[in-house]
C-alpha positions as CSV (number, residue, x, y, z in Angstrom):
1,X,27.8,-224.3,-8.0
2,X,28.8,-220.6,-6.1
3,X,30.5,-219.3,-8.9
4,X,26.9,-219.9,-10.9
5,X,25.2,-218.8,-8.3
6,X,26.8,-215.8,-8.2
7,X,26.8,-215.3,-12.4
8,X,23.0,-215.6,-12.7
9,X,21.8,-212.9,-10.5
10,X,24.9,-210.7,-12.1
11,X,23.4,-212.3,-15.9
12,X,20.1,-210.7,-15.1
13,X,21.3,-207.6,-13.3
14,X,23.2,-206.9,-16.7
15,X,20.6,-207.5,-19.1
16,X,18.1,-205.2,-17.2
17,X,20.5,-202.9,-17.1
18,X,20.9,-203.0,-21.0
19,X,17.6,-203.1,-21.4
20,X,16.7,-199.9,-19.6
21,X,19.4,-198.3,-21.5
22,X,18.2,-199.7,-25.0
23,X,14.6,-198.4,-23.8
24,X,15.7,-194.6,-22.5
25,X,17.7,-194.6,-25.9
26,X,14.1,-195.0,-27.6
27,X,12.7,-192.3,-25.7
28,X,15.3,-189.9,-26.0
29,X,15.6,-190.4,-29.9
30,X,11.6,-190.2,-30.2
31,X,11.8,-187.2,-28.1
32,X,14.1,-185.7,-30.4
33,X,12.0,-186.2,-33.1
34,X,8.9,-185.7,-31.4
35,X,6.1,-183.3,-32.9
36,X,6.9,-181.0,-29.7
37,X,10.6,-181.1,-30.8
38,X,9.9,-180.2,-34.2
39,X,7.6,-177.2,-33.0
40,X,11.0,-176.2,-31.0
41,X,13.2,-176.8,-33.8
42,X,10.6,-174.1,-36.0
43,X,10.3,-171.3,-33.2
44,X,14.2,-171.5,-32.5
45,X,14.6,-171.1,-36.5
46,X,11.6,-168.3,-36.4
47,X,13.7,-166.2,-33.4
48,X,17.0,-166.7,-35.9
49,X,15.1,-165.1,-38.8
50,X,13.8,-162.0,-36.7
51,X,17.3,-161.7,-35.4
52,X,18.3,-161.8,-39.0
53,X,16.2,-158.8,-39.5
54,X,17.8,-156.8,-37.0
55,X,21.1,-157.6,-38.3
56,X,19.9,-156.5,-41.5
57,X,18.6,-153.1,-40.4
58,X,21.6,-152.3,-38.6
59,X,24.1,-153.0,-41.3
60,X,21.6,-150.8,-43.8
61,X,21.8,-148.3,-41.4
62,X,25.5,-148.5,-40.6
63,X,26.3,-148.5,-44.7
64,X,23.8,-145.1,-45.4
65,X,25.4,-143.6,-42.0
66,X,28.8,-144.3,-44.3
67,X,27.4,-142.9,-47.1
68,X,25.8,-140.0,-45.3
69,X,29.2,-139.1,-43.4
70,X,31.2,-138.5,-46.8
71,X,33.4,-141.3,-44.8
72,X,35.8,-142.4,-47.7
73,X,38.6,-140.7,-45.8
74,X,37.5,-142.4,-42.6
75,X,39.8,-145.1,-40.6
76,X,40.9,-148.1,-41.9
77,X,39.7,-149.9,-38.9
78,X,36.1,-148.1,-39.6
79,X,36.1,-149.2,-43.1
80,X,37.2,-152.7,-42.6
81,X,34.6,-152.9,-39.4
82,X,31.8,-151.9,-42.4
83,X,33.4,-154.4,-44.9
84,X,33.3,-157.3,-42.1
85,X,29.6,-156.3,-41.5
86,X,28.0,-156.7,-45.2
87,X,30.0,-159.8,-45.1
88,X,28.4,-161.0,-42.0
89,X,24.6,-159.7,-43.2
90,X,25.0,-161.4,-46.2
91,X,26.5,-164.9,-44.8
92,X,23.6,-164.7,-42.3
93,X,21.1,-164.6,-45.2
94,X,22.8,-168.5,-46.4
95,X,22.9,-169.7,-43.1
96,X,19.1,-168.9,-42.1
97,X,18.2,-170.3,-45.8
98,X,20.3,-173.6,-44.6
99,X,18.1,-174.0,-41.9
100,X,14.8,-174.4,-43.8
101,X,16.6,-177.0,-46.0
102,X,18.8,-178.9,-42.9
103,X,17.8,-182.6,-42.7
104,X,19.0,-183.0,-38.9
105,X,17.1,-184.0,-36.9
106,X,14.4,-181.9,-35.1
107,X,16.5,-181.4,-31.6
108,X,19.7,-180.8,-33.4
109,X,18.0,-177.9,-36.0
110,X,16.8,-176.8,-32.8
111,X,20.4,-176.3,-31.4
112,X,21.7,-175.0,-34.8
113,X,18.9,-172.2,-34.9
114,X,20.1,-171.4,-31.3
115,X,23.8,-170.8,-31.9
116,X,23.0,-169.0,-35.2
117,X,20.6,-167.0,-33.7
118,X,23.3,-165.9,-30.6
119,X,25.8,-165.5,-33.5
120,X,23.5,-163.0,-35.4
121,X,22.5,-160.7,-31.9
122,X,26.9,-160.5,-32.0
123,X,27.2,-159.6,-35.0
124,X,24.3,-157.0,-34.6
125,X,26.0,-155.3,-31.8
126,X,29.0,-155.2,-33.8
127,X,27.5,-153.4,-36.1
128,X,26.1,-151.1,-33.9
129,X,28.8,-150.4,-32.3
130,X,30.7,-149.7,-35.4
131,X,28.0,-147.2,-36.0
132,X,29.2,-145.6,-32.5
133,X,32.3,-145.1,-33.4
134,X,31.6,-143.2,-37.0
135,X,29.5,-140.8,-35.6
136,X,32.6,-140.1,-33.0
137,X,34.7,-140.2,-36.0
138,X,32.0,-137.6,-37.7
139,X,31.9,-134.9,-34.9
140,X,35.8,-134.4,-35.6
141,X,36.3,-134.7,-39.0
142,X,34.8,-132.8,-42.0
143,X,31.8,-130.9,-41.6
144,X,27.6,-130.4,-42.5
145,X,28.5,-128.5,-45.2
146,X,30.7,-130.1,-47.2
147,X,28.3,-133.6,-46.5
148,X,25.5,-131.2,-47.8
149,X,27.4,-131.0,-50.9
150,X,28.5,-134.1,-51.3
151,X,25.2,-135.9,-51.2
152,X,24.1,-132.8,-54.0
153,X,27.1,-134.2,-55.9
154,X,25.6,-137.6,-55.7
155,X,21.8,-136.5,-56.5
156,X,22.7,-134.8,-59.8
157,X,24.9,-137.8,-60.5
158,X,21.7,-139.9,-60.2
159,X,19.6,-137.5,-61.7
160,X,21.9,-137.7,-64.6
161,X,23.1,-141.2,-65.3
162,X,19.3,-142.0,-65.2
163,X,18.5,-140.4,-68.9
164,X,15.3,-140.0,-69.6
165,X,12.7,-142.1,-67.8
166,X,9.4,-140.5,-69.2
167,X,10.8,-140.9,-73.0
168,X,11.3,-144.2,-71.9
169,X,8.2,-145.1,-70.2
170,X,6.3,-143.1,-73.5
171,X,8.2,-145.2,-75.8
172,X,6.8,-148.5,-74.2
173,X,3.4,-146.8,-74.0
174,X,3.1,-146.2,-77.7
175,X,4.0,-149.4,-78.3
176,X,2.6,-151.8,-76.3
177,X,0.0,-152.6,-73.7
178,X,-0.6,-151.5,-70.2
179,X,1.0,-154.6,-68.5
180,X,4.1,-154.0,-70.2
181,X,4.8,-151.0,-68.8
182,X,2.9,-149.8,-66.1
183,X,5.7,-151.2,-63.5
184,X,8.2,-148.8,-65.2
185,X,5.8,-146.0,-65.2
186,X,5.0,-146.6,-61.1
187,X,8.9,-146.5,-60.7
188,X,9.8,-143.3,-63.2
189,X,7.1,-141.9,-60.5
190,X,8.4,-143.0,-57.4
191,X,11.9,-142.4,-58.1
192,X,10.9,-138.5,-58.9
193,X,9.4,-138.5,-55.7
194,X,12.3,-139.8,-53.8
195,X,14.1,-137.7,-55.4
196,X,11.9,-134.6,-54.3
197,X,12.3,-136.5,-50.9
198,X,16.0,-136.2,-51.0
199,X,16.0,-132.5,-51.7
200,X,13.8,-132.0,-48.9
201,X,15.9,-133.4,-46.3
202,X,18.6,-131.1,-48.1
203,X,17.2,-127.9,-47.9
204,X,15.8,-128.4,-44.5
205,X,17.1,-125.8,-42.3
206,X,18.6,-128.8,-40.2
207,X,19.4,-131.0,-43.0
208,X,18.6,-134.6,-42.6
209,X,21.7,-136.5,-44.2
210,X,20.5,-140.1,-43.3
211,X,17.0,-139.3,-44.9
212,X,18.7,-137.9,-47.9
213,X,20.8,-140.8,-48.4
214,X,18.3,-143.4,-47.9
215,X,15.9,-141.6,-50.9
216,X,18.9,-141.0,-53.1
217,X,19.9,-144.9,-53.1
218,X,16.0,-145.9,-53.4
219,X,16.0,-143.1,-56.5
220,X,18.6,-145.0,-58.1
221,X,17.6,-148.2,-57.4
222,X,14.0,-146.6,-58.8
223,X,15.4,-145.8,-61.9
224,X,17.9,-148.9,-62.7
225,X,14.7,-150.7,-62.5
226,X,13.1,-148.3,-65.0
227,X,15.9,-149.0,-67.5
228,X,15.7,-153.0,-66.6
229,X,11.9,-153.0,-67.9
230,X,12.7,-151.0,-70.8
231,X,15.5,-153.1,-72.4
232,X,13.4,-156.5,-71.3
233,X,10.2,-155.2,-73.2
234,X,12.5,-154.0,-76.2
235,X,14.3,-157.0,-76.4
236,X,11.0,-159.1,-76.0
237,X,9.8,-157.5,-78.8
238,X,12.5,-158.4,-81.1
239,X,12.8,-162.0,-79.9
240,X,9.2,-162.8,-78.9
241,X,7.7,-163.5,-82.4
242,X,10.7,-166.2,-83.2
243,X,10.6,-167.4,-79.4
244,X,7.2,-168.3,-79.6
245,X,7.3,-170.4,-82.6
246,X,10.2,-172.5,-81.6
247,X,8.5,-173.2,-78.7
248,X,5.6,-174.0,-80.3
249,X,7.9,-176.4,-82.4
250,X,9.5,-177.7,-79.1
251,X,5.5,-178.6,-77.3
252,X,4.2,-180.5,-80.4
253,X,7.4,-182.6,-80.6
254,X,7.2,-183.3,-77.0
255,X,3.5,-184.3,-76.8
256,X,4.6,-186.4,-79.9
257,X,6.9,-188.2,-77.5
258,X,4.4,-188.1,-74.6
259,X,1.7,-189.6,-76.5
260,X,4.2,-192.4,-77.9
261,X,6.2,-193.2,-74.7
262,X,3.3,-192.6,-72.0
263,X,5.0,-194.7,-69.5
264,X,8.2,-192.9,-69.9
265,X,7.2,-189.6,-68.6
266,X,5.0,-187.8,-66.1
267,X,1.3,-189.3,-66.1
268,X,-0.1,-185.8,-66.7
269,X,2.2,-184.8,-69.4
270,X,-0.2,-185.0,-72.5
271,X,-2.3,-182.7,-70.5
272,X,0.3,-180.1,-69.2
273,X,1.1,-180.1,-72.6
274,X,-1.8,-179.6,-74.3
275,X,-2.4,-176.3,-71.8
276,X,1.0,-175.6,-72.7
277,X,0.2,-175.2,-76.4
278,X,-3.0,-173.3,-75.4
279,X,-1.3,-170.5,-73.5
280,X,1.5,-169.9,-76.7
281,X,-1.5,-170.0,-79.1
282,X,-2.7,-166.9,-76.8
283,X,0.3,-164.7,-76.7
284,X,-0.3,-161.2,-78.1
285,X,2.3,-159.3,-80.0
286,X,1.7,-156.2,-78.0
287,X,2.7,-158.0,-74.6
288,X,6.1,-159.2,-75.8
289,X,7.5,-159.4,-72.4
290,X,4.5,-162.0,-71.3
291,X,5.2,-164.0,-73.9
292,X,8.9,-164.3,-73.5
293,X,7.8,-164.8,-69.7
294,X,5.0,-167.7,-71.1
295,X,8.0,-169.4,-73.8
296,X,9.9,-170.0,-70.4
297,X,7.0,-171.5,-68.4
298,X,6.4,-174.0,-71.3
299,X,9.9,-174.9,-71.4
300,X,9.9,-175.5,-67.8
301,X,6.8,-177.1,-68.0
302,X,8.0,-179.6,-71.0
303,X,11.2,-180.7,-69.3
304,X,9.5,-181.4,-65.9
305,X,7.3,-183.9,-67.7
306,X,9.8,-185.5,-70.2
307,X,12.4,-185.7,-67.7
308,X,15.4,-187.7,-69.0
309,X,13.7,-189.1,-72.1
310,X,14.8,-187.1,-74.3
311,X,18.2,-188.3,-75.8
312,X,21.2,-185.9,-73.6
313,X,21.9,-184.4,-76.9
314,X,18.4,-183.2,-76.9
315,X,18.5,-182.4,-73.3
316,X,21.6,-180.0,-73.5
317,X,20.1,-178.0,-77.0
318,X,16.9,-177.6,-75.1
319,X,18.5,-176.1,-72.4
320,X,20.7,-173.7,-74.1
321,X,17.7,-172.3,-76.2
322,X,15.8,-172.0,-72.8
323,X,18.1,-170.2,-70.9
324,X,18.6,-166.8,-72.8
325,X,14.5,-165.8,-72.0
326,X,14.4,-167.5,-68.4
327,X,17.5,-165.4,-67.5
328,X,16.6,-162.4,-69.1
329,X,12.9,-162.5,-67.1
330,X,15.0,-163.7,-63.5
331,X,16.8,-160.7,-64.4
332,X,14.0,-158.6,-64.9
333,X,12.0,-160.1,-61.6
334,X,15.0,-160.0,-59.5
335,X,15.4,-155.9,-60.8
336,X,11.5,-155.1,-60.3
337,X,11.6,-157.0,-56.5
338,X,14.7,-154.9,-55.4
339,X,13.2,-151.1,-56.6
340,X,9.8,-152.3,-55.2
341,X,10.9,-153.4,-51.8
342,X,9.8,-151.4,-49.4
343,X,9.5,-152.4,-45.3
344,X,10.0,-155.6,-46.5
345,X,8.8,-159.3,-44.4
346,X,12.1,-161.4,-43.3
347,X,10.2,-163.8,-45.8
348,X,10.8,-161.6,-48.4
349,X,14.5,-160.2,-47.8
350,X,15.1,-164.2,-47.5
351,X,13.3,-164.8,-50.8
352,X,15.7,-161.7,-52.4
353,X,18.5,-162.3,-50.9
354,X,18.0,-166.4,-52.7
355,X,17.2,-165.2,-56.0
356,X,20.5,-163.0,-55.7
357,X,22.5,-165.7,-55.0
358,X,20.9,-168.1,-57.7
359,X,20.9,-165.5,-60.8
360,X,25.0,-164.6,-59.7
361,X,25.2,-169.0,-60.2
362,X,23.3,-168.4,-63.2
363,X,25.3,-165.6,-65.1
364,X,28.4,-167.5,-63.9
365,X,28.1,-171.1,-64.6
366,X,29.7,-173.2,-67.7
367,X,27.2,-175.5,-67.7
368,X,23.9,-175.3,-69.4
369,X,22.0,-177.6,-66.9
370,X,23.1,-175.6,-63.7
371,X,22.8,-172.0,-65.1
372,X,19.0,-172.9,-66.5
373,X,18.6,-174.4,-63.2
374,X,19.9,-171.3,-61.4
375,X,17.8,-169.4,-63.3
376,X,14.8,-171.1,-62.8
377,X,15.6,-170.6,-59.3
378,X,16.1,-167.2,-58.9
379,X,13.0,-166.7,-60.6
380,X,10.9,-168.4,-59.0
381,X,12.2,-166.7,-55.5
382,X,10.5,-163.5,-56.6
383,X,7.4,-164.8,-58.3
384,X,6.4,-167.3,-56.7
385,X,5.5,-166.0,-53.1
């Protein structure tokens, strides 16, 4: 009768305690995915990006200070310290993305953003730092002058690796309509003008290195994206006619198959088809680049609705024909977002910096499904915003 007694009280004592640990675990979990954790979890993730954008900045300003230096003789530790650097900038770019697509849990996101955030400020100082030590390494070695030069070396380089922009630009506008080249007429101008910039800071009686070097790499950048727009409208108009019509082949087979196997495929597909058809019946042969850029959206458009009803054989041949003209306009997107980008939002750099990274997994993968995919991707990064 003692020992039970004794066992009842001790019963009860452990069950309450178990039950006020089962209850502060249900607090603690709710808390951590609470609405107010969530809100921490997005301002720690905000703070990451913005330190993101510093990084960025100082490791742009660290590579043109390079470039500005003539610093291809300079240390091996400087150089590596530059390499490790881009490096860093770049694998802060995947690791901010990997926060918007983490499925932890709010409190834990919270804490990732945090470290990442404190990893980015390091690798910012590093940076910095390494910036110290080349302009030390500057004021001993080489001299104004012969920087001077060099960057003149490097302007007529660009001036003449970048042919003839205005031919090119003409030959578009005798061809085809203002959309299709209006883009590579704004950046024929704008790269004339940074180059006019560059010069500037040149001849300046205390030349301006950094400001020449920053206009000299947005010149060539200027004009890369001039020859971009000019082989995409030239090729679009030697593809677009035959593009179109297989296309038009490939949406009246598939509302065939929508129309037969309604339940098989998206509920709207008949009528995403039917716009489909519409916008291919518009195309105009003097906008061949908009209808190369239309043929991919009605692909896209016919295999989110058929999904996997199509036989895999289908699937695959589908895919190959679509992936010459989506990666040719990623391409073209991803080329025109890089000469354009100017003071650019941390939303933006992010949204480059992805459609990079998916048009590289595009060019380089063996399978049809992931390279369209890829593709797909990258465009959308840059057109979609």
């Amino acid at each position: 009768m003692s020992d039970l007694s004794w066992a009842l009280p001790a019963s009860i004592a452990l069950l309450a305690a178990l039950l006020v640990t089962g209850v502060v675990t249900l607090v603690v979990r709710a808390r951590r995915r609470s609405p107010r954790a969530a809100a921490a979890a997005s301002e720690a993730r905000s703070a990451a990006e913005a330190a993101l954008a510093r990084l960025d900045d100082a490791v742009n300003e660290l590579d043109v200070a390079f470039e500005a230096a003539d610093a291809g003789e300079a240390p091996a530790d400087l150089r590596r310290a530059l390499a490790a650097a881009l490096r860093g900038r770049d694998r802060g770019f995947e690791e901010v993305a990997a926060l918007a697509t983490s499925t932890r849990i709010p409190a834990q996101r919270r804490v990732d953003a945090v470290r990442l955030r404190d990893d980015l400020e390091r690798r910012r100082t590093a940076a910095e730092q390494t910036r110290e030590r080349l302009s030390d390494w500057g004021r001993s070695h080489g001299s104004v002058e012969s920087r001077i030069a060099a960057a003149r070396a490097r302007r007529e380089e660009i001036a003449r690796t970048s042919g003839d922009p205005a031919r090119l630009v003409a030959e578009a506008r005798s061809r085809f309509d203002d959309a299709e080249w209006t883009d590579a007429d704004r950046a024929a101008r704008e790269a004339r003008a940074a180059l006019a910039r560059a010069d500037a800071a040149l001849n300046a009686p205390d030349a301006d290195l950094v400001e020449a070097s920053l206009a000299l790499r947005r010149a060539d950048r200027l004009f890369r994206a001039v020859e971009e727009a000019h082989r995409f409208v030239l090729q679009a108009a030697e593809n677009a006619a035959a593009e179109v019509t297989a296309a038009e082949a490939e949406i009246a087979a598939a509302l065939e198959t929508a129309e037969a196997r309604p339940a098989d495929v998206a509920p709207d597909a008949a009528a995403r088809l039917s716009v489909a058809a519409a916008e291919l019946r518009a195309v105009s042969e003097t906008r061949p680049s908009a209808a190369i850029e239309t043929v991919a959206r009605v692909r896209e458009v016919r295999d989110e609705v058929l999904g996997e009803t199509p036989s895999a054989r289908r699937r695959l041949e589908a895919a190959r024909a679509a992936l010459p003209g989506t990666l040719a306009c990623a391409r073209a997107a991803v080329a025109a977002a890089e000469a354009f980008a100017e003071a650019a939002t941390i939303e933006e750099r992010l949204r480059l910096a992805a459609a990079r990274r998916e048009l590289a997994a595009a060019r380089s993968a063996h399978d049809a499904f992931q390279a369209l995919a890829s593709a797909r991707a990258a465009w959308h990064a840059v057109t979609d915003a």
